[in-house]
PDB file of the backbone (N, CA, C, O) and the ligand in Angstrom, with CONECT records:
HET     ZN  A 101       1
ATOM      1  N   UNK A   1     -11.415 -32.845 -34.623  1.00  0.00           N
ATOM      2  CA  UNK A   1     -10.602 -31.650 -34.846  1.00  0.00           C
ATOM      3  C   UNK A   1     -11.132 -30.465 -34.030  1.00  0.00           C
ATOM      4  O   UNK A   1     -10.483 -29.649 -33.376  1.00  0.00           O
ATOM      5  N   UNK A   2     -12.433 -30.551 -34.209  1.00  0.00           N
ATOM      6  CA  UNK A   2     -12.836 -29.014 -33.055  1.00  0.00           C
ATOM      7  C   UNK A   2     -12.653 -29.425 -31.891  1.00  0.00           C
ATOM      8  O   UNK A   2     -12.430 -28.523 -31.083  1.00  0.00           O
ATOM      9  N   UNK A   3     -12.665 -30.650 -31.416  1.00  0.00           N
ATOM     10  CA  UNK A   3     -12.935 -31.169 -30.054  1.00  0.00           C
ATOM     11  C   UNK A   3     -11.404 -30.858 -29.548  1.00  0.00           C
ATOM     12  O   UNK A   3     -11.416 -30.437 -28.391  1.00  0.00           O
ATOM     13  N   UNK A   4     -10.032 -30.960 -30.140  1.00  0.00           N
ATOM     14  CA  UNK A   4      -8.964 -30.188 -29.836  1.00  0.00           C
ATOM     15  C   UNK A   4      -8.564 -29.007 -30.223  1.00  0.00           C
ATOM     16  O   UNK A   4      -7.420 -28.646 -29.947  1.00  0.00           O
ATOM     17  N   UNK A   5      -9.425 -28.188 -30.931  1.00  0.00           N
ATOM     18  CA  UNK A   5      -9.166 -26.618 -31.138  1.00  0.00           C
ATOM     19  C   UNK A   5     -10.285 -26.074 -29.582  1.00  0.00           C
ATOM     20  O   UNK A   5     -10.278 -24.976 -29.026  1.00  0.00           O
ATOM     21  N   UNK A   6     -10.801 -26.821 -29.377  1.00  0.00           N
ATOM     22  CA  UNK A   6     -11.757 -26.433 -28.085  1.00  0.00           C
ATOM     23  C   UNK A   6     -11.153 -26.765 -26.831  1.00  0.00           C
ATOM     24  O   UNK A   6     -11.653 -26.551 -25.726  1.00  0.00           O
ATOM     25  N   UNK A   7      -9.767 -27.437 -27.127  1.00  0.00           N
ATOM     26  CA  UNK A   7      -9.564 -27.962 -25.430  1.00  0.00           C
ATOM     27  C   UNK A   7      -8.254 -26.753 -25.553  1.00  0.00           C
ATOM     28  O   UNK A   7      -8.116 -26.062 -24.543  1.00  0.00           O
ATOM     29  N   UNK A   8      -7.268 -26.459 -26.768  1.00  0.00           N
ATOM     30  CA  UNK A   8      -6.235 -25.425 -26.705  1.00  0.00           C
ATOM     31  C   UNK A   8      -6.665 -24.418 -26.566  1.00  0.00           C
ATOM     32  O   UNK A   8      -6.003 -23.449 -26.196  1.00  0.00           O
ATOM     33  N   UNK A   9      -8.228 -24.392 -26.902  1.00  0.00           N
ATOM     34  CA  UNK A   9      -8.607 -22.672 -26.862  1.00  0.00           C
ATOM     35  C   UNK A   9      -8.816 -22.569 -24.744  1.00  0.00           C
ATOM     36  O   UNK A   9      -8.260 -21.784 -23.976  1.00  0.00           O
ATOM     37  N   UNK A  10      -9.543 -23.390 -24.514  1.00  0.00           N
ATOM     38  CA  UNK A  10      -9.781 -23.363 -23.013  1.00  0.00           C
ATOM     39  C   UNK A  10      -8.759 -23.253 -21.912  1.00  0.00           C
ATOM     40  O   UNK A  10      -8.732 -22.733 -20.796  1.00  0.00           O
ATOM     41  N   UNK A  11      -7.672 -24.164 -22.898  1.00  0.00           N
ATOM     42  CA  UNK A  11      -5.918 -24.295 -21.810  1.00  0.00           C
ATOM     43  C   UNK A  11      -5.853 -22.586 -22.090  1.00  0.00           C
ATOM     44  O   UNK A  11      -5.447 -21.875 -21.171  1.00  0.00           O
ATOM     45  N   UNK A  12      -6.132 -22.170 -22.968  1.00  0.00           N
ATOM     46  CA  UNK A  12      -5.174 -20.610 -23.396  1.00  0.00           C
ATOM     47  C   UNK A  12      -5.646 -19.641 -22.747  1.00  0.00           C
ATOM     48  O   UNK A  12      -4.972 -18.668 -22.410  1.00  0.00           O
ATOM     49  N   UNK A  13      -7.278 -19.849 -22.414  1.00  0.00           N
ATOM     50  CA  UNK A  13      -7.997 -18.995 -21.575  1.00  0.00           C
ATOM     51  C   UNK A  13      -7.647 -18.732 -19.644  1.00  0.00           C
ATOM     52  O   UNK A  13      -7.521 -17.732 -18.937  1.00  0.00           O
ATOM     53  N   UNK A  14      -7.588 -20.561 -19.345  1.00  0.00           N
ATOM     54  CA  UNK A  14      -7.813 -20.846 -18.285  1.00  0.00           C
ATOM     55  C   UNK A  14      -5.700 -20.052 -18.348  1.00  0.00           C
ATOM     56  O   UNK A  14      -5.644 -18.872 -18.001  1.00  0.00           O
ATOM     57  N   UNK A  15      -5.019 -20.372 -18.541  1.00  0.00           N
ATOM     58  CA  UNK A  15      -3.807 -19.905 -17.875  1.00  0.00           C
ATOM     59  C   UNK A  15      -3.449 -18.310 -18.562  1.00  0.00           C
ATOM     60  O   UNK A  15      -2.374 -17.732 -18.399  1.00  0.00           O
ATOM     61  N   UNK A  16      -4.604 -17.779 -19.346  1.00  0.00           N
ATOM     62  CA  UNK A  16      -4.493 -15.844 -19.471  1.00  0.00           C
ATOM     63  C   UNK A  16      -5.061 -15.978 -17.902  1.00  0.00           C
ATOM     64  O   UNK A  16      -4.198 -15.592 -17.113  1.00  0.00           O
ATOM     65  N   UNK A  17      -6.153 -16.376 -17.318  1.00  0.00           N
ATOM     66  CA  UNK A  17      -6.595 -16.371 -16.009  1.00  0.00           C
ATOM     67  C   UNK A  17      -5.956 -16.360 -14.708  1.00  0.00           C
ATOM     68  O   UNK A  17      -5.947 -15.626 -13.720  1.00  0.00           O
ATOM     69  N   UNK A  18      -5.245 -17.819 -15.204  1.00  0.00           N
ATOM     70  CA  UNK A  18      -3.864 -17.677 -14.055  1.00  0.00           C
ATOM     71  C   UNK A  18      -3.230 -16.720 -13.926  1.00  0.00           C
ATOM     72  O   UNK A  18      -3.139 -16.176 -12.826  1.00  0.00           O
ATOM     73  N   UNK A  19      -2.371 -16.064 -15.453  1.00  0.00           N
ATOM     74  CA  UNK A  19      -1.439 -15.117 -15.215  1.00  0.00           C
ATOM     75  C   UNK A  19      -2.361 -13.640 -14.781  1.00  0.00           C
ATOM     76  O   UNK A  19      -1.751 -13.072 -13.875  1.00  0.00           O
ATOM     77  N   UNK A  20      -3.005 -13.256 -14.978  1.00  0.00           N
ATOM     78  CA  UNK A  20      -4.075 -12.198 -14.605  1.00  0.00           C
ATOM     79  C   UNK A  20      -4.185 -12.311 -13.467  1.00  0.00           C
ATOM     80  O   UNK A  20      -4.153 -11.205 -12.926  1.00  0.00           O
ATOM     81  N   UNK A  21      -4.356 -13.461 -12.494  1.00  0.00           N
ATOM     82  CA  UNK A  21      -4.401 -13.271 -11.035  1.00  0.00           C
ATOM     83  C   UNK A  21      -3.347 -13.308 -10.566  1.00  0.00           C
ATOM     84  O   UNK A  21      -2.979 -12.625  -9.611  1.00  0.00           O
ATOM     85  N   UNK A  22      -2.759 -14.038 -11.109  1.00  0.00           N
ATOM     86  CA  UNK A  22      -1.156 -13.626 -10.247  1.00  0.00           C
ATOM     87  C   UNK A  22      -0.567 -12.100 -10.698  1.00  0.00           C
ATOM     88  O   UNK A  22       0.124 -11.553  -9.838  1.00  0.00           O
ATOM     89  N   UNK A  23      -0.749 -11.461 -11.795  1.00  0.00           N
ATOM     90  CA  UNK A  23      -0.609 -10.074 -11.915  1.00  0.00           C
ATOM     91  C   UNK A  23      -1.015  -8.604 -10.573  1.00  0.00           C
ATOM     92  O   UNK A  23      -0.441  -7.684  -9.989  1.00  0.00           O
ATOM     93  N   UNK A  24      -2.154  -9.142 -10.666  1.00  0.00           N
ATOM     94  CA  UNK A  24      -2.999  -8.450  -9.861  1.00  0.00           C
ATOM     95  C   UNK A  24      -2.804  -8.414  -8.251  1.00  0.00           C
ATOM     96  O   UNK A  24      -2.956  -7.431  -7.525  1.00  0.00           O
ATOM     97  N   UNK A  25      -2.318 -10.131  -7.756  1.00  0.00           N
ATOM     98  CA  UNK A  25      -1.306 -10.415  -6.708  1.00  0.00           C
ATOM     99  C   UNK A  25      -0.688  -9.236  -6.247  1.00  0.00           C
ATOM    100  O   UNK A  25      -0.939  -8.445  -5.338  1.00  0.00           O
ATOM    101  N   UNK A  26       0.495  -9.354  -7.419  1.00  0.00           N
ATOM    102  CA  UNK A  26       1.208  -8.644  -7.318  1.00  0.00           C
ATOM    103  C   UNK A  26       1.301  -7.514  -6.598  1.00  0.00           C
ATOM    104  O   UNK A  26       1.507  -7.078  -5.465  1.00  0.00           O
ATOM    105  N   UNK A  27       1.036  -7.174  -7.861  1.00  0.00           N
ATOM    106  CA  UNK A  27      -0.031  -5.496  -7.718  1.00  0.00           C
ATOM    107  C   UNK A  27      -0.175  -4.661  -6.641  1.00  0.00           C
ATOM    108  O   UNK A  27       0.216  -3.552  -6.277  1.00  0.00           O
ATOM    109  N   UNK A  28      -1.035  -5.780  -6.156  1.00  0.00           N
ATOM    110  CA  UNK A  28      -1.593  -5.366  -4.624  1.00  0.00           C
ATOM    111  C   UNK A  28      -0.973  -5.517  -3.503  1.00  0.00           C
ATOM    112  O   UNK A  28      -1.311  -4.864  -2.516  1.00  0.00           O
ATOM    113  N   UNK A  29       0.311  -6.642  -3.465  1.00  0.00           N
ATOM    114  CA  UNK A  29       1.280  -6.228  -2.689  1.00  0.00           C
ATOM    115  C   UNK A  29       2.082  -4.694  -2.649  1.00  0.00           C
ATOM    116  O   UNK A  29       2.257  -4.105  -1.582  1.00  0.00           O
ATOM    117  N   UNK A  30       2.450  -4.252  -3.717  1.00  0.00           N
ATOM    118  CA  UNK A  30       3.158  -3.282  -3.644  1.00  0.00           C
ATOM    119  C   UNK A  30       2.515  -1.882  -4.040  1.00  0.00           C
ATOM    120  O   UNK A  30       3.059  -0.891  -4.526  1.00  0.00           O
ATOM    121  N   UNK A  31       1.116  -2.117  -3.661  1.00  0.00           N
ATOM    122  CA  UNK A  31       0.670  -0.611  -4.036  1.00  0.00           C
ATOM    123  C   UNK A  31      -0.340  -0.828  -1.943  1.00  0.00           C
ATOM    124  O   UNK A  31      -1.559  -0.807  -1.772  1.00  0.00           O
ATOM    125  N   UNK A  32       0.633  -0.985  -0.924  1.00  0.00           N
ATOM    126  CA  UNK A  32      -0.180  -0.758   0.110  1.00  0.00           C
ATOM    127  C   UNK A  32       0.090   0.416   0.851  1.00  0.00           C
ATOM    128  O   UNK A  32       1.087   1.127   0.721  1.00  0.00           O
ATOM    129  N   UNK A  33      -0.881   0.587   1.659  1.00  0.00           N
ATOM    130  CA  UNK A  33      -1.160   2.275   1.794  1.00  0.00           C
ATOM    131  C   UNK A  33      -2.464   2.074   3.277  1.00  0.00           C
ATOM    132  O   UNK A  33      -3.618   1.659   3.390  1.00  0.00           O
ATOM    133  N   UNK A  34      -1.552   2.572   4.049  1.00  0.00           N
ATOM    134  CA  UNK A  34      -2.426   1.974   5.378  1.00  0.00           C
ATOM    135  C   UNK A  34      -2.190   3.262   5.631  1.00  0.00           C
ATOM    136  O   UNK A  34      -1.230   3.912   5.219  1.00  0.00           O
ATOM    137  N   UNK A  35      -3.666   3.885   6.776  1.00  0.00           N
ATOM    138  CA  UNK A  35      -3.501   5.052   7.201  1.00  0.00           C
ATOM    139  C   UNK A  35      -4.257   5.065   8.822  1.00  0.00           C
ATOM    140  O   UNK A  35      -5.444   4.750   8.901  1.00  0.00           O
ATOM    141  N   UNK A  36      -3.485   5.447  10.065  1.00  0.00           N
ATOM    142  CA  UNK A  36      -3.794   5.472  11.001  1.00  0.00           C
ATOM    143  C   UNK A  36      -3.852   6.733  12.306  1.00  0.00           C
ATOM    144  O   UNK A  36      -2.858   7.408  12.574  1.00  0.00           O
ATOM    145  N   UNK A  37      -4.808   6.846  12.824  1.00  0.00           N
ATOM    146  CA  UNK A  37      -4.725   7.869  13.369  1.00  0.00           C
ATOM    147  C   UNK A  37      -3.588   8.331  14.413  1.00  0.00           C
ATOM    148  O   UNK A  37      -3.158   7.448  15.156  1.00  0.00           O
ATOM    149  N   UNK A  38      -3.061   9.630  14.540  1.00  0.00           N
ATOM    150  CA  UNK A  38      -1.600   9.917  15.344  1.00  0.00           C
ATOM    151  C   UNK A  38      -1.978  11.194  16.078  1.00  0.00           C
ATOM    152  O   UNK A  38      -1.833  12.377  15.767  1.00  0.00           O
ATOM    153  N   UNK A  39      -2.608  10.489  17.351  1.00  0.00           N
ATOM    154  CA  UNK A  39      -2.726  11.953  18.219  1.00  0.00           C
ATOM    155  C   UNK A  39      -2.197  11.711  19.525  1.00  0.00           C
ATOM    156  O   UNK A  39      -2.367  10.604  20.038  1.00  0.00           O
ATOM    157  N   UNK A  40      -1.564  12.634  20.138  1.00  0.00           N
ATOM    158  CA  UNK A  40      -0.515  12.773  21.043  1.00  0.00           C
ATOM    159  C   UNK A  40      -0.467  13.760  21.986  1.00  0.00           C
ATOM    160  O   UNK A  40       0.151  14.801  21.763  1.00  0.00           O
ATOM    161  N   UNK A  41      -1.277  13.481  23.425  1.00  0.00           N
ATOM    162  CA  UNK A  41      -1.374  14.490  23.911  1.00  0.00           C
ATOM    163  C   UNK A  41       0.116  14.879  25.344  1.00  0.00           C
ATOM    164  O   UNK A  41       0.885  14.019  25.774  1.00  0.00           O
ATOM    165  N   UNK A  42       0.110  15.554  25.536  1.00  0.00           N
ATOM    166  CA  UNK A  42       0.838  16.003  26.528  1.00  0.00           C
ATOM    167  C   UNK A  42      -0.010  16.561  27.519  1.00  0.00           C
ATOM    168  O   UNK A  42      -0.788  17.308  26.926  1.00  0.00           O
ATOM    169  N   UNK A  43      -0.297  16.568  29.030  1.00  0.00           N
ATOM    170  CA  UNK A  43      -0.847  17.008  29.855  1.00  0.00           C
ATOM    171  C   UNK A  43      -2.131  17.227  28.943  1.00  0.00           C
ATOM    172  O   UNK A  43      -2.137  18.289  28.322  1.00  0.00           O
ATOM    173  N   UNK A  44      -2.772  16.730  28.842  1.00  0.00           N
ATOM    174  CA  UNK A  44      -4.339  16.676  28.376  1.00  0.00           C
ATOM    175  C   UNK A  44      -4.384  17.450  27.190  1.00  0.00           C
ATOM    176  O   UNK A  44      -5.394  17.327  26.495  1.00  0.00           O
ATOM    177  N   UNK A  45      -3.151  18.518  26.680  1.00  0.00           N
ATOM    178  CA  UNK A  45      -3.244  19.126  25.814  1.00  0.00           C
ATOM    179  C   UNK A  45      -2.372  18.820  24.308  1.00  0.00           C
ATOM    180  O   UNK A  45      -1.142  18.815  24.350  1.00  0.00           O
ATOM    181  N   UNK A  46      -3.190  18.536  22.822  1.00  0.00           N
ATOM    182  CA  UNK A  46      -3.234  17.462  22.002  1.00  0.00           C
ATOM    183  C   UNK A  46      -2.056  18.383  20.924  1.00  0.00           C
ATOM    184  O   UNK A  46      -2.466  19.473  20.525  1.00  0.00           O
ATOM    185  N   UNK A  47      -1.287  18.141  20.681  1.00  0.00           N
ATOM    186  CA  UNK A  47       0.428  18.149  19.940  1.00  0.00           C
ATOM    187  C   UNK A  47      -0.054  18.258  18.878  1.00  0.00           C
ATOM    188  O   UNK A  47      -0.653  17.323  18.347  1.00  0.00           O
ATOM    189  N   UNK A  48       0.165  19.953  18.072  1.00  0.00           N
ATOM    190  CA  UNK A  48       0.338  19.368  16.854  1.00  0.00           C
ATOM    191  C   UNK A  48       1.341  19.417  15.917  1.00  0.00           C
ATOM    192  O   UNK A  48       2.002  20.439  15.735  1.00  0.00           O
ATOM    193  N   UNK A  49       1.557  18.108  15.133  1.00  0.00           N
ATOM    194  CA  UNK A  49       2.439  17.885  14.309  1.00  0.00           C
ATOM    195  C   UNK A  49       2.907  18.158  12.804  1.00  0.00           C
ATOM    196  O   UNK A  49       3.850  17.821  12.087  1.00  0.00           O
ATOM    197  N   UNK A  50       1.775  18.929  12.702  1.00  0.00           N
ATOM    198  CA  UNK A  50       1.326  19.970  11.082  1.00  0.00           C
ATOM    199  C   UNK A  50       2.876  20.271  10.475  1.00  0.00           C
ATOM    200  O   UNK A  50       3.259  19.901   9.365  1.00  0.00           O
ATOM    201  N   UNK A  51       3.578  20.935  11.335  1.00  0.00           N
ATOM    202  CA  UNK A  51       4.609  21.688  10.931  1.00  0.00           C
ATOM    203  C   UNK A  51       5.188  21.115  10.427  1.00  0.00           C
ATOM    204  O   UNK A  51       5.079  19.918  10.692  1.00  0.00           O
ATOM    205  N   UNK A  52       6.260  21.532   9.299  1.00  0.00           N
ATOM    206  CA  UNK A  52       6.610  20.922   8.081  1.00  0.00           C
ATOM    207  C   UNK A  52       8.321  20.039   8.818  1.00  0.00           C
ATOM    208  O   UNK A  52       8.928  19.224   8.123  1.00  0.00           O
ATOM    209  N   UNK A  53       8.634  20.287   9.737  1.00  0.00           N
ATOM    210  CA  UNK A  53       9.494  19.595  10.719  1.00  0.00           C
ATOM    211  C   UNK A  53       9.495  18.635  10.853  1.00  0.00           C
ATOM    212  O   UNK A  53      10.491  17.911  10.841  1.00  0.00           O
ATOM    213  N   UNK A  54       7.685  18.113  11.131  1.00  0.00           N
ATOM    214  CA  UNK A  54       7.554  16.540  11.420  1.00  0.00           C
ATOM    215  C   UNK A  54       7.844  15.820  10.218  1.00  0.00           C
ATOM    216  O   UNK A  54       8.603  14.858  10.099  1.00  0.00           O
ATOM    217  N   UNK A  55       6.707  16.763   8.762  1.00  0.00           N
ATOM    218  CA  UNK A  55       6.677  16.074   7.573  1.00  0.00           C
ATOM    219  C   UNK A  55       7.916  15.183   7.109  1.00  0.00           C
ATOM    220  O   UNK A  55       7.965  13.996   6.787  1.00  0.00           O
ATOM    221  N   UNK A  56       9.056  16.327   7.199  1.00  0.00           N
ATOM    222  CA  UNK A  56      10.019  16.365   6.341  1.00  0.00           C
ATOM    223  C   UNK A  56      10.678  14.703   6.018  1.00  0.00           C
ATOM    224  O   UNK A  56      11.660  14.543   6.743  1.00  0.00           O
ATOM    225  N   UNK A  57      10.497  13.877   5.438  1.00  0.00           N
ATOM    226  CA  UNK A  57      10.830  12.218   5.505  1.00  0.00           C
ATOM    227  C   UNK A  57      12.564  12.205   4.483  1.00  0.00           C
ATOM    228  O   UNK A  57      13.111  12.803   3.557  1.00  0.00           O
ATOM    229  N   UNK A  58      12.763  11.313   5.261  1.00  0.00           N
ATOM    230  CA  UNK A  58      13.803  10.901   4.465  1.00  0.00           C
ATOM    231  C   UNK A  58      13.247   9.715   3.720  1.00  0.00           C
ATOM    232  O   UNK A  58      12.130   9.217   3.855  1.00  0.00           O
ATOM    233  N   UNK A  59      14.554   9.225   2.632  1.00  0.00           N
ATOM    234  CA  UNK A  59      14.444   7.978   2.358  1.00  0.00           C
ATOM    235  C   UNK A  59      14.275   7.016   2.685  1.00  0.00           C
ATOM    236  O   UNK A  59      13.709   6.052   2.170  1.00  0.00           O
ATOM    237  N   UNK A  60      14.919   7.220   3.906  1.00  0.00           N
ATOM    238  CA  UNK A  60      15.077   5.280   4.750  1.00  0.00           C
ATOM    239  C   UNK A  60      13.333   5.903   5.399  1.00  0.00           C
ATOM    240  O   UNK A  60      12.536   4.979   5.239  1.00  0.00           O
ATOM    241  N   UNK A  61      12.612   7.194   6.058  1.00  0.00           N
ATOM    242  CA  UNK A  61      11.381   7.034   7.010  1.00  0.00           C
ATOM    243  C   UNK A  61      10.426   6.834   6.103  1.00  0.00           C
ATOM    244  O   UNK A  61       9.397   6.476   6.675  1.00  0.00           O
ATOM    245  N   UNK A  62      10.275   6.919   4.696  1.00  0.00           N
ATOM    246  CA  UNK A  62       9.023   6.886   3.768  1.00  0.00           C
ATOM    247  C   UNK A  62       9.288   5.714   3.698  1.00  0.00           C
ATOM    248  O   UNK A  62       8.338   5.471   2.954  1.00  0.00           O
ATOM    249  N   UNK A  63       9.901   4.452   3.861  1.00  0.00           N
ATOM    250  CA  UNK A  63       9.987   3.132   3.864  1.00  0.00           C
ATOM    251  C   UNK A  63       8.576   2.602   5.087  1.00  0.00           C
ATOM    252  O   UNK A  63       7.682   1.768   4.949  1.00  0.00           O
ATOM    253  N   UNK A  64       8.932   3.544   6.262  1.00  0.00           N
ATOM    254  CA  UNK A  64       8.271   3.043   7.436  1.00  0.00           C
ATOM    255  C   UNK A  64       7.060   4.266   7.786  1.00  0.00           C
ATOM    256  O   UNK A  64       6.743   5.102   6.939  1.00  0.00           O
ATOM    257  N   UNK A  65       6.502   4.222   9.053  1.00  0.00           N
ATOM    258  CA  UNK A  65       5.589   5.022   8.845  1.00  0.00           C
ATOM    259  C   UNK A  65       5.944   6.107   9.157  1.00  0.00           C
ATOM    260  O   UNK A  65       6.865   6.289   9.954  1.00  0.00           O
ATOM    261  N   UNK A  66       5.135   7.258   8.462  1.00  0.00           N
ATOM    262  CA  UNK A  66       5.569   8.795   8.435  1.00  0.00           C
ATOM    263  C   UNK A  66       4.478  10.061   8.148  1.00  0.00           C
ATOM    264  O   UNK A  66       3.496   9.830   7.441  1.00  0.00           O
ATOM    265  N   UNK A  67       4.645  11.115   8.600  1.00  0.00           N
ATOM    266  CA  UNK A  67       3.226  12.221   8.071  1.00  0.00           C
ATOM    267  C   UNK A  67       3.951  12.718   6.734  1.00  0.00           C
ATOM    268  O   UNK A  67       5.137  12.615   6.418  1.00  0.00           O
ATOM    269  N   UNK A  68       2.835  13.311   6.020  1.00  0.00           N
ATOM    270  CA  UNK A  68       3.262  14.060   4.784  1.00  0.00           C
ATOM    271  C   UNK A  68       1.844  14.491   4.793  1.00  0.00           C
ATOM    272  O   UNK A  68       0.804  14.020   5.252  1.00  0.00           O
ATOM    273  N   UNK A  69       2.301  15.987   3.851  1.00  0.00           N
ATOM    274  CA  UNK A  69       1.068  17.063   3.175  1.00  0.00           C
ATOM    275  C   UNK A  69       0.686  17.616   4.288  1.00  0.00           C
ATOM    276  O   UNK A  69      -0.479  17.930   4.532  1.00  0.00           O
ATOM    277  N   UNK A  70       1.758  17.790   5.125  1.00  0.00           N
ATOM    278  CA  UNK A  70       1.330  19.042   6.494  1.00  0.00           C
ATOM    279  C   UNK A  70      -0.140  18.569   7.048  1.00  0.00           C
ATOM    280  O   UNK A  70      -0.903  19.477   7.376  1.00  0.00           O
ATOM    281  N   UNK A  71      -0.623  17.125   7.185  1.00  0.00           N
ATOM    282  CA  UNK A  71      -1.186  16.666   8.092  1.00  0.00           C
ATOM    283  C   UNK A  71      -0.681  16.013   9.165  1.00  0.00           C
ATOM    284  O   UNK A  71      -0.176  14.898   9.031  1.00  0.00           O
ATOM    285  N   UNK A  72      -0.756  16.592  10.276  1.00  0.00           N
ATOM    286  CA  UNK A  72       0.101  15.907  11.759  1.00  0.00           C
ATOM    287  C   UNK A  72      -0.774  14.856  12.446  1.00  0.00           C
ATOM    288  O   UNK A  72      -0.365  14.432  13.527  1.00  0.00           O
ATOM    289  N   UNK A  73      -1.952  14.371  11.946  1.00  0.00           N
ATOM    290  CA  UNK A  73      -2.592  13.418  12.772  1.00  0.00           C
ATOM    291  C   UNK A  73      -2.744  12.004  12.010  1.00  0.00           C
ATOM    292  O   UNK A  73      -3.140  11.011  12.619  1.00  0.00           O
ATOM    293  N   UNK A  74      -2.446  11.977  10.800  1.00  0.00           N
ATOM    294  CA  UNK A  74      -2.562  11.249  10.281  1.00  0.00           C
ATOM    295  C   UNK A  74      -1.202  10.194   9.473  1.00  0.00           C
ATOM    296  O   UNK A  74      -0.693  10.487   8.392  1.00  0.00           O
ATOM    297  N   UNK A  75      -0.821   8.952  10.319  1.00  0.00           N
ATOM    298  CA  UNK A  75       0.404   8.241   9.611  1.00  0.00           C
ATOM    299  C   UNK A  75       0.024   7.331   8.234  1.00  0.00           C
ATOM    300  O   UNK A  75      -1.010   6.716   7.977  1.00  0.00           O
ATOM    301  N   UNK A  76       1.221   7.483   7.482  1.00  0.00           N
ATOM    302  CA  UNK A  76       0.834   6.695   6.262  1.00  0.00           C
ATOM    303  C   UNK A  76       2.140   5.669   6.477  1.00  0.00           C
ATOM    304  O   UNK A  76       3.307   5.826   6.834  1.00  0.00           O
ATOM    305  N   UNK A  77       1.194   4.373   6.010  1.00  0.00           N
ATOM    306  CA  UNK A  77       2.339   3.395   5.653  1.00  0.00           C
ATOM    307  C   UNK A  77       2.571   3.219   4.498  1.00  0.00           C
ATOM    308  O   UNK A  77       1.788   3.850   3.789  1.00  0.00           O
ATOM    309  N   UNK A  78       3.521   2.465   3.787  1.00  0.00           N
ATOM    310  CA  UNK A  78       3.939   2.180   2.598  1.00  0.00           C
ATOM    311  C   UNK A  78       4.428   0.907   2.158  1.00  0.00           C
ATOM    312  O   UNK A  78       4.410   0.554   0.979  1.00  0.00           O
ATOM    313  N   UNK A  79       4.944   0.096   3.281  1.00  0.00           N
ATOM    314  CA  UNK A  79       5.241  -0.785   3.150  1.00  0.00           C
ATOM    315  C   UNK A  79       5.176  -1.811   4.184  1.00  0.00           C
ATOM    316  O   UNK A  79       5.492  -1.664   5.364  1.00  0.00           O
ATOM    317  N   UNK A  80       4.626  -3.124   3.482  1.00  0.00           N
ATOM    318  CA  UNK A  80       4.125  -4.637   4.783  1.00  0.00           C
ATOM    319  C   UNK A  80       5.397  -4.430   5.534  1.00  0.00           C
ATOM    320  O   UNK A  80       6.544  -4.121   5.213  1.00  0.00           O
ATOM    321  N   UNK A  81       4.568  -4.811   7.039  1.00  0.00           N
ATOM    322  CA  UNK A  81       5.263  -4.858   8.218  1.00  0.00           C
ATOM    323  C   UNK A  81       5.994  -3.611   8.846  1.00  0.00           C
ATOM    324  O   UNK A  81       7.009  -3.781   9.521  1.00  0.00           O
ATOM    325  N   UNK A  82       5.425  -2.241   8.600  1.00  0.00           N
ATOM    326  CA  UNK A  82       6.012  -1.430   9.051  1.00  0.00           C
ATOM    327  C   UNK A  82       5.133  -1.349  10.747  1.00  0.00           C
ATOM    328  O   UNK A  82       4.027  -1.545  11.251  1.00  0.00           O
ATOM    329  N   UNK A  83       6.190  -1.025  11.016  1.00  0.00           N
ATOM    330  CA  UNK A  83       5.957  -0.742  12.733  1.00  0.00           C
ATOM    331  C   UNK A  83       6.120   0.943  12.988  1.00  0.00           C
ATOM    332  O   UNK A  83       6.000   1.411  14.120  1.00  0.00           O
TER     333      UNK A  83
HETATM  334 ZN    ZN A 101      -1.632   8.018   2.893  1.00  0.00          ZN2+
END
């Protein structure tokens, strides 16, 4: 009798485990956040993109990469496979 309250207790553990890693999977697909440097010079002299002009994102550009918080050198991604 313990010898099968010990094997249901282990199945119950081992697949909270499973679902916990596949949670976490998840997770981490949709919380990505890549950040790359964006400097741009013109005739040797370096552009900046601060101004709230560049920031300004739409819906469809916060999909792909874009500046925000009036930093012009810095792109954020949001989502796998943005180009
Ligand atoms: Zn960012």
């Amino acid at each position: 009798m313990k010898k099968k309250l010990l094997v249901f207790l282990l199945a119950i553990v081992l697949l909270a485990g499973f679902f916990l890693v596949l949670i976490n999977k998840n997770q981490a697909q949709q919380s990505i956040h890549y950040h790359t440097g964006f400097l741009i010079y013109i005739d040797g002299i370096l552009q900046d993109f601060s101004a709230q002009k560049y920031i300004e994102i739409s819906a469809y550009q916060i999909e792909k990469a874009h500046l925000h918080d009036n930093v012009g050198d810095v792109v954020h991604v949001h989502q796998p496979g943005a180009t």
